[in-house]
RODORO-699598 format. One line per field, with one value per residue: x, y, z of N, C-alpha, C in turn; residue in one letter. Coordinates in Angstrom, 1 decimal, decimal comma, always signed. Layout:
N
n_c1	c(X;...) $
n_c2	c(Y;...) $
n_c3	c(Z;...) $
ca_c1	c(X;...) $
ca_c2	c(Y;...) $
ca_c3	c(Z;...) $
c_c1	c(X;...) $
c_c2	c(Y;...) $
c_c3	c(Z;...) $
resn	c(A;...) $
***
This chain:
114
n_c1	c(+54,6;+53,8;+51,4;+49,7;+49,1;+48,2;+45,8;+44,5;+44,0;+42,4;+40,2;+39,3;+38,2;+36,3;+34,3;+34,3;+31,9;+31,1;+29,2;+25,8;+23,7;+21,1;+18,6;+17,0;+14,1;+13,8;+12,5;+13,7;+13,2;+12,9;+11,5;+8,9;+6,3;+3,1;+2,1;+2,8;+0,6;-1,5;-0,9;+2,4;+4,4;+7,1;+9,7;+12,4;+15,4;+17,2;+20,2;+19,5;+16,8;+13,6;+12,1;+8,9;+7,9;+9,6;+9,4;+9,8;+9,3;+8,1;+9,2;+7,4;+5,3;+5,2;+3,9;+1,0;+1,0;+1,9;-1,0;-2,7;-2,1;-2,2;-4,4;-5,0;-3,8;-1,8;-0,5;+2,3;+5,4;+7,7;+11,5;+14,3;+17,2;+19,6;+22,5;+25,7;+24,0;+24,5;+24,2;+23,2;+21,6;+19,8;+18,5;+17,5;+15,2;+13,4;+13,3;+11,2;+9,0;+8,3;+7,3;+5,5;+3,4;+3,3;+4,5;+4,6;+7,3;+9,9;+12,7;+14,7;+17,0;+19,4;+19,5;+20,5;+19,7;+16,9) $
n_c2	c(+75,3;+72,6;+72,8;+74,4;+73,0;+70,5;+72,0;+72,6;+70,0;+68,9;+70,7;+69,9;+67,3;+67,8;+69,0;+67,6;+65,9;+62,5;+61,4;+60,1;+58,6;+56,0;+54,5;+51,5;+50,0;+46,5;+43,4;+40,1;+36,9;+35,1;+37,2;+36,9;+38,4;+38,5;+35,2;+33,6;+33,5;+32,8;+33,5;+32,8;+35,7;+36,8;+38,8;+39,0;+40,8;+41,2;+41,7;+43,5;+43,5;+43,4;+40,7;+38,8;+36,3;+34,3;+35,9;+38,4;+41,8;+45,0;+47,8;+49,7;+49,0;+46,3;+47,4;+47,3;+44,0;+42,8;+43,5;+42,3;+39,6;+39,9;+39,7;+40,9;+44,2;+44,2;+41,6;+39,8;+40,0;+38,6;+39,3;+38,6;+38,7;+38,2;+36,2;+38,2;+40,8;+44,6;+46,0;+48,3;+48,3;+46,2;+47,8;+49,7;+48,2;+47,7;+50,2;+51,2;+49,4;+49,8;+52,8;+52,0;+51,1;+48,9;+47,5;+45,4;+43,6;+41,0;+39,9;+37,4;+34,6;+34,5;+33,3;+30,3;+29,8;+29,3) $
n_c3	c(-6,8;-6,5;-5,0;-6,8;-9,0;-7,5;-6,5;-9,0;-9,2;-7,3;-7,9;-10,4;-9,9;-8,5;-10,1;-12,2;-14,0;-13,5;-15,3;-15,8;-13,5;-13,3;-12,6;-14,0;-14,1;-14,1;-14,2;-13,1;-13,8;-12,0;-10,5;-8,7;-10,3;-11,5;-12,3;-15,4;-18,5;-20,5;-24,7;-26,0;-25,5;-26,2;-26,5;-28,5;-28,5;-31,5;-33,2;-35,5;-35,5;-34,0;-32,4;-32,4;-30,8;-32,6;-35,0;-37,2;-36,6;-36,9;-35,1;-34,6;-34,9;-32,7;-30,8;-30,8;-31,9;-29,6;-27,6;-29,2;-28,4;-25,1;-22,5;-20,3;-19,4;-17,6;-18,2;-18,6;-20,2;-21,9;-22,3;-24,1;-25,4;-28,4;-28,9;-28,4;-28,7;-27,7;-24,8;-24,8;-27,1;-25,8;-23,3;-25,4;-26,7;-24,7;-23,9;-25,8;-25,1;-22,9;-23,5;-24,8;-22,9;-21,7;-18,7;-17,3;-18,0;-18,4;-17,9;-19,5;-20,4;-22,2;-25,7;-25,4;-23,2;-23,4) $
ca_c1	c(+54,1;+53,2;+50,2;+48,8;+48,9;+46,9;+44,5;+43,7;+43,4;+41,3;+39,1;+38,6;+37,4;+34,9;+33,8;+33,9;+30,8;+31,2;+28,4;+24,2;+23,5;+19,5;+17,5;+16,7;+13,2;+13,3;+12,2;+14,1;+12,0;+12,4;+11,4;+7,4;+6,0;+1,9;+2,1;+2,5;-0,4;-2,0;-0,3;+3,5;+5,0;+8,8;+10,6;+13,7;+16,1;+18,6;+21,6;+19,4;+15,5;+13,1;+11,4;+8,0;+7,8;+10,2;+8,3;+10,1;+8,4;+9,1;+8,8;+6,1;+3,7;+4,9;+2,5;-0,1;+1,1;+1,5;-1,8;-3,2;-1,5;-2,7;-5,6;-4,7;-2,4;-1,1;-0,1;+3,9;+6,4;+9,2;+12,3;+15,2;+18,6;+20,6;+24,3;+26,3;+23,7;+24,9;+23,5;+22,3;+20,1;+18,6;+18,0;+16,5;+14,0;+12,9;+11,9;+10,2;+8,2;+7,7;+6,8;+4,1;+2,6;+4,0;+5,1;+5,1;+8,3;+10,8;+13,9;+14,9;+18,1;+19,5;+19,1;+21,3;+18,8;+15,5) $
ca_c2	c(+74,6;+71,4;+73,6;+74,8;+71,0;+70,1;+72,9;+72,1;+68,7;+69,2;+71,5;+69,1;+66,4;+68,7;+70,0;+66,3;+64,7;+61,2;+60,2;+60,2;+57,1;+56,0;+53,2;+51,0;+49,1;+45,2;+41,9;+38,7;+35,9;+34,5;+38,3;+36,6;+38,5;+37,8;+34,3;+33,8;+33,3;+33,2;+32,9;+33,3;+36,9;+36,6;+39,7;+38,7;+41,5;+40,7;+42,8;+44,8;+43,0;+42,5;+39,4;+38,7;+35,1;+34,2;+36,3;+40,0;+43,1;+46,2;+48,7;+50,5;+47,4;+45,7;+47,0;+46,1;+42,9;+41,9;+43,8;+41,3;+38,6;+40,1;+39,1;+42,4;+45,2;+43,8;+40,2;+39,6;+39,8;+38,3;+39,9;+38,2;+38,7;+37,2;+36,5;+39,5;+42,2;+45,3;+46,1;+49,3;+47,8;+45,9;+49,2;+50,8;+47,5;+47,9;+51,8;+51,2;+48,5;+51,3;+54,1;+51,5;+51,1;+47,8;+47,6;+44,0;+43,5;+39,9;+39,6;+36,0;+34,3;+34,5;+32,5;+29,8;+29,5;+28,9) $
ca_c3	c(-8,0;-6,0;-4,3;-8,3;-9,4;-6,4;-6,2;-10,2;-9,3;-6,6;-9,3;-11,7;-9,2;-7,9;-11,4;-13,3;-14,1;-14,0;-15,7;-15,1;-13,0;-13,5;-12,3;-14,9;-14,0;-15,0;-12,9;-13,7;-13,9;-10,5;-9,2;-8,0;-10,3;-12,0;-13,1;-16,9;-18,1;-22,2;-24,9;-25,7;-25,6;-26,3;-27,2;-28,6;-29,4;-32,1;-33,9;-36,5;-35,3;-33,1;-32,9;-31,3;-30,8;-33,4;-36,2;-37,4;-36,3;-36,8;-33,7;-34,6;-35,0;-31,7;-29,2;-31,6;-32,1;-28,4;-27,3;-29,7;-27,4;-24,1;-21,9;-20,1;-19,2;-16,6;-18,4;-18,4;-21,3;-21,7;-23,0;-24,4;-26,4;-29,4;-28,3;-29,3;-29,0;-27,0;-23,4;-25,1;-27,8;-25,1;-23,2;-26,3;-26,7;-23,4;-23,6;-26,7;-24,3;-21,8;-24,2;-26,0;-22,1;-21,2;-17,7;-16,9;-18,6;-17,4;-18,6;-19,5;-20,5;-23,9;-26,8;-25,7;-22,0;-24,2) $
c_c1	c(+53,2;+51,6;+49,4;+48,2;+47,7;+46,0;+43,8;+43,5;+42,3;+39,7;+38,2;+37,7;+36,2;+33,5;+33,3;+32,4;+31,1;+30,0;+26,7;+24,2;+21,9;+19,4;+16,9;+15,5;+13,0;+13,4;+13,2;+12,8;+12,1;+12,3;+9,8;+7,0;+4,9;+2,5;+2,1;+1,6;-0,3;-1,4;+1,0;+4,2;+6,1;+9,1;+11,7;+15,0;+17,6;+19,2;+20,9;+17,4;+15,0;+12,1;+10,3;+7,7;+8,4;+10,3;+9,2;+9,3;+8,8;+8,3;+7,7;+4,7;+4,2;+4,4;+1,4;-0,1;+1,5;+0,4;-2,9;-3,3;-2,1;-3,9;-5,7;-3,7;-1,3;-0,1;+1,4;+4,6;+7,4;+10,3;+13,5;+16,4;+19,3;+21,9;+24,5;+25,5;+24,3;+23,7;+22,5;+20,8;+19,2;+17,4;+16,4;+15,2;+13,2;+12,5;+11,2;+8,5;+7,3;+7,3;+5,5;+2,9;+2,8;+5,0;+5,8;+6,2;+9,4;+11,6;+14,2;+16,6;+18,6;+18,9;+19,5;+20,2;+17,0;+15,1) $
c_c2	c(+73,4;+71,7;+73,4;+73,2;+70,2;+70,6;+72,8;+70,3;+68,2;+69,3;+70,7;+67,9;+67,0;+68,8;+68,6;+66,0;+63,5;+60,3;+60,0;+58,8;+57,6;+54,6;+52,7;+49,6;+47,6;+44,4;+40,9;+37,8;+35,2;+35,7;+37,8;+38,1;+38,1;+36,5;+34,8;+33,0;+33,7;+32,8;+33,4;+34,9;+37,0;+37,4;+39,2;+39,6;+40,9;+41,8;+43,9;+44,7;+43,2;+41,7;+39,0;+37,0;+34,1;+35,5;+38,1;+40,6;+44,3;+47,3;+49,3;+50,1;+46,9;+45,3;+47,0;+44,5;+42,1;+42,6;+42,6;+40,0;+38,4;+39,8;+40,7;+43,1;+44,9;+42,2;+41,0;+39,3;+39,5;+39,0;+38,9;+39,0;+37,5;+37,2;+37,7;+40,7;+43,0;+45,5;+47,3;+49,3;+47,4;+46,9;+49,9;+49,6;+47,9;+49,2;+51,9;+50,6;+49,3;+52,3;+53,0;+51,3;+50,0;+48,0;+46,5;+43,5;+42,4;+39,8;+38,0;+35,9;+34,6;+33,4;+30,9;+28,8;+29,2;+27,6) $
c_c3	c(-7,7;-5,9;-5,8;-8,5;-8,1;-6,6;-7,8;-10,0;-8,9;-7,6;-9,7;-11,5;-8,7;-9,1;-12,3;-12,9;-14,6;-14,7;-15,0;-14,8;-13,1;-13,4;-13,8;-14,2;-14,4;-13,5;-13,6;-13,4;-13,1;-9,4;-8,4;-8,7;-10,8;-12,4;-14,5;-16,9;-19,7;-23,3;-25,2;-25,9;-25,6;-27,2;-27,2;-29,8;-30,4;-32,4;-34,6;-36,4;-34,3;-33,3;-31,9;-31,7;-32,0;-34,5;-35,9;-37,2;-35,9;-35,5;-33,8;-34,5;-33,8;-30,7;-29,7;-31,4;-30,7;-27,8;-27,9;-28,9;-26,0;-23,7;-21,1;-19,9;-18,6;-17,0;-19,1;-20,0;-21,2;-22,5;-23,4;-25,3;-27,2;-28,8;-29,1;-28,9;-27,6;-25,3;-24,1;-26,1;-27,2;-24,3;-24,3;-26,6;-25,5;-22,8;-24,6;-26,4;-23,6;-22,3;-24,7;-24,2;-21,6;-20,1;-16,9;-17,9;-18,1;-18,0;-18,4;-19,9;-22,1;-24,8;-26,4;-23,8;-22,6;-24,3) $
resn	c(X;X;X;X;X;X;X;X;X;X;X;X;X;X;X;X;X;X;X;X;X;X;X;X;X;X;X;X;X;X;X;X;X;X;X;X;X;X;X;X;X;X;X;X;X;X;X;X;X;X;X;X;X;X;X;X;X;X;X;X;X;X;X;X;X;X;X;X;X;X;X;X;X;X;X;X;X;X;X;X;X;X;X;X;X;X;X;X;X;X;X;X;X;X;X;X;X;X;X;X;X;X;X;X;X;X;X;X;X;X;X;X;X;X) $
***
């Protein structure tokens, strides 16, 4: 009986997936990357917003509204969070960044490091 209980325990270890691990791309802001440079870019995800340099904006307008900002492609954004928001929200800002073509992406401190 001992053997069964082993040999399915075995199994299930073999068989589990624990889970897709993935590289998630960000710099902090003492990685050396470009100088900042122009004028201010501050993404700041909150609970139900995001906020480009204080100012509401809805996702669909944001890589308009920092392209506007830009000198070029390559110039640095900053990211931030409100206390409270989830790791995932931040996530989902941050591929909306990367789907709009925004690569230079820095993560900063929260609201409370401003």
């Amino acid at each position: 009986m001992i053997d069964v209980v082993f040999l399915l325990l075995v199994f299930f270890m073999l068989a589990a997936r624990f889970g897709t691990v993935f590289h998630v791309p960000i710099a902090s802001a003492t990685s050396g990357l470009a100088p900042y440079s122009g004028p201010p870019r501050l993404v700041t995800v909150a609970q139900t917003t995001l906020l480009l340099n204080g100012v509401v904006v809805d996702e669909s307008s944001l890589g308009q509204a920092l392209s506007n900002l830009m000198q070029s492609p390559e110039d640095v954004i900053l990211l931030t969070a409100s206390q409270g928001v989830s790791t995932q929200r931040l996530i989902w800002a941050l591929d909306i960044l990367r789907t709009q073509g925004f690569e230079q992406v820095v993560m900063v401190g929260g609201d409370d490091a401003l």
